[in-house]
C-alpha positions as CSV (number, residue, x, y, z in Angstrom):
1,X,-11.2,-19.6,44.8
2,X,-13.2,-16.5,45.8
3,X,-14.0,-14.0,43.2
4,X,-13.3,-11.0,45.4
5,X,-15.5,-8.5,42.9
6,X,-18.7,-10.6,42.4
7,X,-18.4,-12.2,46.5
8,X,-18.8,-16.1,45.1
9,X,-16.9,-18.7,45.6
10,X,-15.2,-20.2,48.3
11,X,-12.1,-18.6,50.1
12,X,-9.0,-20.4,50.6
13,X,-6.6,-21.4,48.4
14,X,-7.0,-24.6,46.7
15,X,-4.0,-26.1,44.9
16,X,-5.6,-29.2,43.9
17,X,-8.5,-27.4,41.6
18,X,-5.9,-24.9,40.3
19,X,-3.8,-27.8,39.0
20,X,-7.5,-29.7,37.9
21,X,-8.2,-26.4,35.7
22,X,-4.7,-26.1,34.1
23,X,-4.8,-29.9,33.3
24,X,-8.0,-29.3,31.3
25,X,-7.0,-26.5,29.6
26,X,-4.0,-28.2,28.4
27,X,-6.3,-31.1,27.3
28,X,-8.3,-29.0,25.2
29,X,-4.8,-26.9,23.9
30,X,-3.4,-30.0,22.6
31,X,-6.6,-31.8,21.5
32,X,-7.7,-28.2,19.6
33,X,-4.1,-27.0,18.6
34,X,-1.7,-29.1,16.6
35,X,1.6,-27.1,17.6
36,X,0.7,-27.6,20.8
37,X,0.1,-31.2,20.7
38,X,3.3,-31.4,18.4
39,X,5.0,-28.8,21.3
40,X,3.7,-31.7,24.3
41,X,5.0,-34.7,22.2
42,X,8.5,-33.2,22.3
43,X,9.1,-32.2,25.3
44,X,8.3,-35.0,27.0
């Protein structure tokens, strides 16, 4: 995605690297956090 106050990036919107960058957070969440990973186990 564009940063629209720094002018880098590119423009468009990208669904696939917004869903790439919540993915890894949640990787690191659950690997970092243990109510999270308890939270994940769960739910699913």
């Amino acid at each position: 995605m564009r940063n629209k106050f720094l002018g880098q990036g590119e423009g468009g919107c990208q669904p696939i690297r917004i869903v790439q960058a919540c993915l890894s957070g949640l990787h690191y969440a659950i690997r970092y956090d243990f109510s999270v990973a308890c939270r994940s186990i769960f739910l699913w």
